[in-house]
N, C-alpha and C positions, 0 to 999 in steps of 0.2 A: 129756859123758861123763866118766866118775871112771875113772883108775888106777890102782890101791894095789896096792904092794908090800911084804915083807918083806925085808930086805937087811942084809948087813955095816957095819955103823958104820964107812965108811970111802966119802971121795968122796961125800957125797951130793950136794954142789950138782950137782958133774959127773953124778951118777943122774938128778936134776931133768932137768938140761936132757937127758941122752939119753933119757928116757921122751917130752918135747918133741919130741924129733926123730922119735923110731919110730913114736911115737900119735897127734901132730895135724902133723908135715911142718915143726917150725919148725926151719929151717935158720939164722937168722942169729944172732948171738952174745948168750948168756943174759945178760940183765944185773940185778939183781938188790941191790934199796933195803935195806937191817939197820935203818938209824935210827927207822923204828917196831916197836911191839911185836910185829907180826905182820911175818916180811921177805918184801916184794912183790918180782916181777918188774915192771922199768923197761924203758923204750924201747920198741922196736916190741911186746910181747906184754903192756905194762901194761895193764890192763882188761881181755884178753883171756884170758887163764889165772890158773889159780891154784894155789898149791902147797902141802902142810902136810909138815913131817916131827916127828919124834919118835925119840928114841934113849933106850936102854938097854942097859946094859952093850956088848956085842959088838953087840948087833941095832939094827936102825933098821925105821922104818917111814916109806914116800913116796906121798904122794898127791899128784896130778896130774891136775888138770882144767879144764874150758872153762867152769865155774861156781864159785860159791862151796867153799872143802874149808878140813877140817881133819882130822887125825889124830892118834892118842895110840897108844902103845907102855907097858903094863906090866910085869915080872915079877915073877913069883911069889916072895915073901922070907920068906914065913911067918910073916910078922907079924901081930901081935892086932892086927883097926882096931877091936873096939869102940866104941872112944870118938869114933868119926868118924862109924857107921855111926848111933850113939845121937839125931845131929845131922840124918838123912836125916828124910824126910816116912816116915810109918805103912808105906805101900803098900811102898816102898823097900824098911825094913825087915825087910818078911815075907819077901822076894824072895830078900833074901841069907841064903844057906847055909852061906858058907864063901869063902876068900879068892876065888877063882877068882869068884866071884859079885860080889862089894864092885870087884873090877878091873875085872869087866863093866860095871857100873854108873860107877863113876871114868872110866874111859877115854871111855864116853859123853858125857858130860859135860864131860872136857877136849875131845876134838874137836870135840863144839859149838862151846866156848868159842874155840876157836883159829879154826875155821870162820866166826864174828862177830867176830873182833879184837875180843872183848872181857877180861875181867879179869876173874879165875880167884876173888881176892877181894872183888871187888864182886859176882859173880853166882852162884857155888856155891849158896847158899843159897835164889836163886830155881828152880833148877833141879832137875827132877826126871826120874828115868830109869825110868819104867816100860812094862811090858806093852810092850814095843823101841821107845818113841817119848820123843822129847824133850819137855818141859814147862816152859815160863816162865811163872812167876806163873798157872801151873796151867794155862794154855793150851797146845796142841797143836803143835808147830812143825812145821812143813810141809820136812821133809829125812829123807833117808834114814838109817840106823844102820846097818853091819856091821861084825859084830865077825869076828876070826879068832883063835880058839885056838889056842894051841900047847904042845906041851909045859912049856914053862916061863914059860910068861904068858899075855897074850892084847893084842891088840892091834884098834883099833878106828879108822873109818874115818865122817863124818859130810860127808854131801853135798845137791846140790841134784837129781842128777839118775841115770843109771842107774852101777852103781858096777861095773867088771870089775876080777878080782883077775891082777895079771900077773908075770911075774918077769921079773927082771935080771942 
């Protein structure tokens, strides 16, 4: 099971582990590896959870599960991405309407990417976000997508398994 939340850009490892505590019972003290790209929980809950967050300005967003996660957080800046969107695959392209669209699509794509510890410039390019499913090298990847709008962004959540949205 996935958790995602929306929350204050403040404390989140402390978020991490009280979503730990209230949603799968783990009681003993979070401990938590930085020196890879993606930072793992260590000790008693290594292999066995998994965590993504994502911040922007004031907000953050926390996922928190018993399988593979990643999450991404964007806001809305009003920025022209033309020259980003020119770079997507055809399908992609048609898709986006407007920024709120091109964030839906990004934000996919980064929690993928965070969700396989892998690397945002090695694999953008393979990856495709269409019709709400992920796509490497055109194939189908077997995980969930939810996005949550908000007034001022939109923020997305990519997992292995059933995803409840909860607050903190």
């Amino acid at each position: 099971m996935t958790f995602f939340c929306l929350t204050e850009n403040i404390n989140l490892y402390r978020k991490v582990a009280e979503i730990l505590d209230r949603k799968f019972a783990c009681r003993r003290t979070i401990e938590i590896d930085f020196s890879h790209p993606k930072p793992a929980l260590t000790g008693a809950y290594c292999g066995v959870y998994d965590f993504s967050i994502s911040h922007s300005g004031t907000l953050a967003a926390i996922a928190v599960s018993d399988k593979k996660v990643g999450c991404d957080l964007e806001l809305l800046k009003g920025r022209e991405r033309a020259a980003v969107i020119k770079r997507f695959f055809p399908k992609e392209r048609s898709a986006i309407a407007d920024e709120r669209g091109f964030i839906e699509n990004w934000t996919a794509k980064e929690a993928f990417i965070k969700m396989n510890a892998l690397s945002l410039a090695t694999h953008l390019k393979r990856l495709e976000y269409a019709d709400g499913a992920i796509f490497m090298d055109g194939r189908r990847q077997d995980c969930a997508v939810v996005h949550i709008a908000f007034e001022g962004g939109v923020a997305c959540v990519c997992g292995d398994g059933d995803i409840e949205i909860i607050h903190i």
